[in-house]
C-alpha positions as CSV (number, residue, x, y, z in Angstrom):
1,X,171.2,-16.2,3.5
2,X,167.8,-15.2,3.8
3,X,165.0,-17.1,4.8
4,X,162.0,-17.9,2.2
5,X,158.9,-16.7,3.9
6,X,156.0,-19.7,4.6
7,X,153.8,-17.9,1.9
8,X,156.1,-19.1,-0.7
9,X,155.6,-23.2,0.6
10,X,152.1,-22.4,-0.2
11,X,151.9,-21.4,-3.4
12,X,154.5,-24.4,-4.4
13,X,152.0,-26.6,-3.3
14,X,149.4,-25.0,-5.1
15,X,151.2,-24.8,-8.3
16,X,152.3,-28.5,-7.9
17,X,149.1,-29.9,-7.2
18,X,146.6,-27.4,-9.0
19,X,148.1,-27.4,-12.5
20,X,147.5,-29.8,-15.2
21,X,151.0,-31.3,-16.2
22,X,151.5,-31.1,-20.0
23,X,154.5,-32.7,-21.1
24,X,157.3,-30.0,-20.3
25,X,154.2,-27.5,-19.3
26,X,152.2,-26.9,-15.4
27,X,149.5,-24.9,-17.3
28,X,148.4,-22.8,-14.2
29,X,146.8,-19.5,-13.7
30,X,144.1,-17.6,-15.9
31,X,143.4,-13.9,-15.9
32,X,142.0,-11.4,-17.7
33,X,144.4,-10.7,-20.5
34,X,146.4,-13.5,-20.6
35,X,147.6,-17.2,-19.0
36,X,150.4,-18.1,-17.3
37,X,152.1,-21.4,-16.9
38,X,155.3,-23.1,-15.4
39,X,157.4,-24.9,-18.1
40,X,160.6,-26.9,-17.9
41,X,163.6,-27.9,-20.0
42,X,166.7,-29.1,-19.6
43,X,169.8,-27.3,-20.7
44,X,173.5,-28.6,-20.7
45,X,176.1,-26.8,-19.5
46,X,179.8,-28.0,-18.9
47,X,179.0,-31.7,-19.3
48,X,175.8,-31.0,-16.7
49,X,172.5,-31.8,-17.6
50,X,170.2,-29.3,-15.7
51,X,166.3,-29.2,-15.4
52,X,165.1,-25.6,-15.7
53,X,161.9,-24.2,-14.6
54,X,160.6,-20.7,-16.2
55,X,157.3,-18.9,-16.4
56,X,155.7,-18.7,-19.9
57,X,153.0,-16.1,-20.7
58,X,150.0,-17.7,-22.9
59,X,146.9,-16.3,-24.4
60,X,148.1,-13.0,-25.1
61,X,146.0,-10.7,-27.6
62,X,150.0,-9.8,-29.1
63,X,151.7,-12.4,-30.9
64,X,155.0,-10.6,-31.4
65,X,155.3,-9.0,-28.0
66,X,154.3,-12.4,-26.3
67,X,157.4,-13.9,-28.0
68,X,159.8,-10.9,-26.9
69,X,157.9,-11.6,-23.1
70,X,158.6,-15.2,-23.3
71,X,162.0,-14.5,-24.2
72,X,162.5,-12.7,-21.7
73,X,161.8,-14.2,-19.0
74,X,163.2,-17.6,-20.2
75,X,166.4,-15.6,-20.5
76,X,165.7,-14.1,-17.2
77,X,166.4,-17.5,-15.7
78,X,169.4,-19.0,-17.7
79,X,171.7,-16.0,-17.8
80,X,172.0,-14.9,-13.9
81,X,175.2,-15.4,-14.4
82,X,177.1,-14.2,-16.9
83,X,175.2,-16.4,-19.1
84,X,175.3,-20.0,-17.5
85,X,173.7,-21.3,-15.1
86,X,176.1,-23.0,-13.1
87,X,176.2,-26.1,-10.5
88,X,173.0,-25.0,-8.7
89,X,169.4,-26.4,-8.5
90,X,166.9,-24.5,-9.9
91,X,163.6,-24.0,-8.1
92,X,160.1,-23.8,-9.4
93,X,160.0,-20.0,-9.6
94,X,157.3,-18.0,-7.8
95,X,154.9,-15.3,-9.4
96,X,155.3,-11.8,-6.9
97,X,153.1,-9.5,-9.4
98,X,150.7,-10.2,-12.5
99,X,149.3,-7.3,-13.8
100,X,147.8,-5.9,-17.5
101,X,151.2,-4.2,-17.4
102,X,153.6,-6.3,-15.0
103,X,154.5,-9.7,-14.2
104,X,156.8,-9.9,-11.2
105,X,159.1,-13.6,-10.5
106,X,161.3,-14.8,-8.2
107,X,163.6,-17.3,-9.8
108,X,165.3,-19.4,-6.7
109,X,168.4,-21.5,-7.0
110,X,169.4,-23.8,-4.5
111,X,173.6,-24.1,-3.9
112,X,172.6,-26.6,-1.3
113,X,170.2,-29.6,-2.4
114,X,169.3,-30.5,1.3
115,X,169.0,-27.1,2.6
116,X,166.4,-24.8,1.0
117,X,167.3,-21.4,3.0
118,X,171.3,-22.0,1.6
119,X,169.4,-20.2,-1.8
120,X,169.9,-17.4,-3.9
121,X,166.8,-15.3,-4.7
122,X,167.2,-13.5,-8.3
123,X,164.0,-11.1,-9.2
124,X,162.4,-10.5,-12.6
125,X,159.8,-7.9,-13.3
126,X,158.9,-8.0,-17.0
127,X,157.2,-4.5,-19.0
128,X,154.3,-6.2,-20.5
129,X,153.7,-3.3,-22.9
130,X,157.1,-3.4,-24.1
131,X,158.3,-7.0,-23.4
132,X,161.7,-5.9,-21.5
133,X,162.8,-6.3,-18.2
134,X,162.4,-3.1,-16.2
135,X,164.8,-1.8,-13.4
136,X,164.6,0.2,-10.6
137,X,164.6,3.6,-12.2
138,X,162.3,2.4,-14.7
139,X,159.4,2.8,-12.3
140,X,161.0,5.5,-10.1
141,X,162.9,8.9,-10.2
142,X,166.1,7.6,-8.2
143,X,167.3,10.6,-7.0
144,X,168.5,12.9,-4.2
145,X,165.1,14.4,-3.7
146,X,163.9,10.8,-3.8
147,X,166.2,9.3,-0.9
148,X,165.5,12.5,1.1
149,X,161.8,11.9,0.3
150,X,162.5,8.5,2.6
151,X,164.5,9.7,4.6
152,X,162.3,12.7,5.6
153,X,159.3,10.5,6.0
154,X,160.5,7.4,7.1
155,X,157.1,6.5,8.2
156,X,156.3,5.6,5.0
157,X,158.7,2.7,4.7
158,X,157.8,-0.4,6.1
159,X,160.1,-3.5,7.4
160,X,160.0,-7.0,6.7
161,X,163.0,-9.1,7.8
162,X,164.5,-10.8,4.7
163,X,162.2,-13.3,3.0
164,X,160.4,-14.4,6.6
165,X,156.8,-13.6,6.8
166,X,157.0,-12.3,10.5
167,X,156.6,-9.1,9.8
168,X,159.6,-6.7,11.8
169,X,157.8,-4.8,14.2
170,X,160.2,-3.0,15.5
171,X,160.1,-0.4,12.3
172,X,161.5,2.3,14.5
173,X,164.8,0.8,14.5
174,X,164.5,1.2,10.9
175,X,163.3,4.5,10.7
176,X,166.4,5.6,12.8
177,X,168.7,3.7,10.2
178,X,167.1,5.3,7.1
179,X,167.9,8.8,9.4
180,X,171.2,8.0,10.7
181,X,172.6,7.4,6.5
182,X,173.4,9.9,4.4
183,X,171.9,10.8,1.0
184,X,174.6,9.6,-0.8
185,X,174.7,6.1,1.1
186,X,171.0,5.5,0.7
187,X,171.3,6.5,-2.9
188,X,174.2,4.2,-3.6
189,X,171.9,1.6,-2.8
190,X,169.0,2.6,-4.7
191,X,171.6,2.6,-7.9
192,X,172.0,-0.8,-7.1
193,X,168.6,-2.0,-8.1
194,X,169.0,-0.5,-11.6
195,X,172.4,-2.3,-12.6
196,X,172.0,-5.5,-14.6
197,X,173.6,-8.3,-13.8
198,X,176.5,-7.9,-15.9
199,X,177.1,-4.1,-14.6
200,X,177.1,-5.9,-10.9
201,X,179.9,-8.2,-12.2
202,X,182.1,-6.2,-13.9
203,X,181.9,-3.5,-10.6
204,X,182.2,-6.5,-8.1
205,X,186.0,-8.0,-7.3
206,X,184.8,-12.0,-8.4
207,X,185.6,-13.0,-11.3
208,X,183.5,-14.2,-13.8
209,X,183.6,-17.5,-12.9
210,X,183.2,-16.8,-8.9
211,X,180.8,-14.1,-10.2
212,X,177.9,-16.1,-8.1
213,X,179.2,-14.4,-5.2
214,X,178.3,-10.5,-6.6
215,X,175.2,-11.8,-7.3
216,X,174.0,-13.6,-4.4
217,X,174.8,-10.6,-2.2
218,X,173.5,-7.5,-4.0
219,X,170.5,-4.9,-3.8
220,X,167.8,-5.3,-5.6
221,X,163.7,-4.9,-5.9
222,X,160.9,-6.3,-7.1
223,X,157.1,-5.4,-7.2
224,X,154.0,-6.5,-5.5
225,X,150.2,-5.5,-6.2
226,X,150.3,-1.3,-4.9
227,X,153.7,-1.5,-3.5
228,X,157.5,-1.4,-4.4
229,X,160.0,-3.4,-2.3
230,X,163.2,-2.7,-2.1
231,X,165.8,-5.8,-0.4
232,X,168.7,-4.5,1.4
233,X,171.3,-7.0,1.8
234,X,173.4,-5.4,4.0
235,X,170.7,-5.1,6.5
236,X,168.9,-8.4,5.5
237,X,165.6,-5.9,5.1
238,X,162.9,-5.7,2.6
239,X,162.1,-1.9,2.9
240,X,158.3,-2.0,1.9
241,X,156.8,1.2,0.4
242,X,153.0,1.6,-1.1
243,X,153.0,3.2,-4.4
244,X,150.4,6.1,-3.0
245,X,153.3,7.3,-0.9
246,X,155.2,7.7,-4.1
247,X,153.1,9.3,-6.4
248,X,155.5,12.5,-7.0
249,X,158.3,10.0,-8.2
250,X,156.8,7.4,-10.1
251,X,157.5,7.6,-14.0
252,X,155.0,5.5,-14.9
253,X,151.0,4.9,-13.6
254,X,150.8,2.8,-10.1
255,X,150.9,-1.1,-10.6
């Protein structure tokens, strides 16, 4: 399991002790187009009574597509697997991205109540324009020119170790990696971070019910202010990669 970085301690203790508690609701942060609070609820699933944490967008100038936001990422929390959530403990989630077109969250479960690294890490970014959740090739032209575009210029990518904030300085190492894979391998993984959960279940040999285990171990992404992060399980990497290096392949305007 990976290792959640100190940053994300920090803002736990800011959202716990900086928002206003209103009944089920942290009302927290306030930006330019819209609000953004912390809510909880509890939800029961087979005979378990489970307290649920989820980000609610408020404020926002479009009734309709606030609801289909909302809905979103509510769902985006309670159907990580294949539509329970099972005997975990949920996490307040964190907020990666918020953006006039993107927000960005990390939902977190614990499978361990007394051992916060033992967690899985599920990531949510959300198409405020359209109110859906967007994948990988959403954002980018995952391709063979693209993975040969990394693997050409593997300057470029950047390498943080899993969810620690020590930043992995020995990028060359990673460089070398990205080199010694081939096109198809690199790509394989980039697929990855466009399948929805229920494409990584039905592909993975867990059942349904031990479906967790697809999950917890799988490739995925998620988006910070002028940069796209890709996490590599297999390498326990976050390859890190400002949008301005990928200009040529991005499909829609830089975040």
């Amino acid at each position: 399991m990976r290792v959640i970085k100190n940053m994300l301690y920090v803002l736990l203790i800011t959202i716990l002790t900086g928002c206003n508690q209103l009944s089920n609701k942290h009302s927290c942060f306030d930006y330019e187009n819209y609000s953004i609070a912390i809510s909880q609820t509890e939800i029961v699933e087979n005979e378990e009574h489970l307290q649920i944490y989820y980000i609610e967008i408020d404020n926002y100038s479009d009734s309709a597509m606030l609801k289909k936001i909302n809905t979103e990422l509510f769902n985006s929390v309670t159907s990580w697997i294949s539509g329970k959530v099972l005997s975990t403990k949920p996490q307040l989630p964190i907020i990666l991205t918020h953006s006039p077109n993107y927000i960005c969250v990390l939902n977190q479960y614990l499978l361990d109540d007394d051992v916060i690294s033992n967690a899985i890490y599920d990531y949510s970014t959300i198409d405020l324009a359209t109110g859906k959740k967007v994948f990988l090739n959403d954002l980018i032209d995952v391709s063979i020119e693209f993975v040969k575009h990394l693997r050409e210029n593997s300057n470029i990518v950047h390498g943080f170790s899993g969810h620690s904030e020590q930043y992995d300085g020995n990028e060359q190492n990673l460089h070398n990696l990205l080199k010694s894979m081939t096109n198809e391998e690199l790509l394989s993984i980039l697929l990855d971070c466009s399948k929805t959960q229920l494409q990584i279940i039905e592909e993975s040999v867990f059942s349904i019910e031990e479906s967790i285990g697809s999950l917890v171990n799988r490739n995925t992404f998620y988006i910070e202010d002028g940069k796209l992060v890709i996490v590599i399980e297999r390498w326990d990497k976050q390859l890190t990669i400002n949008t301005a290096d990928l200009t040529m392949y991005l499909k829609v305007p830089p975040w």
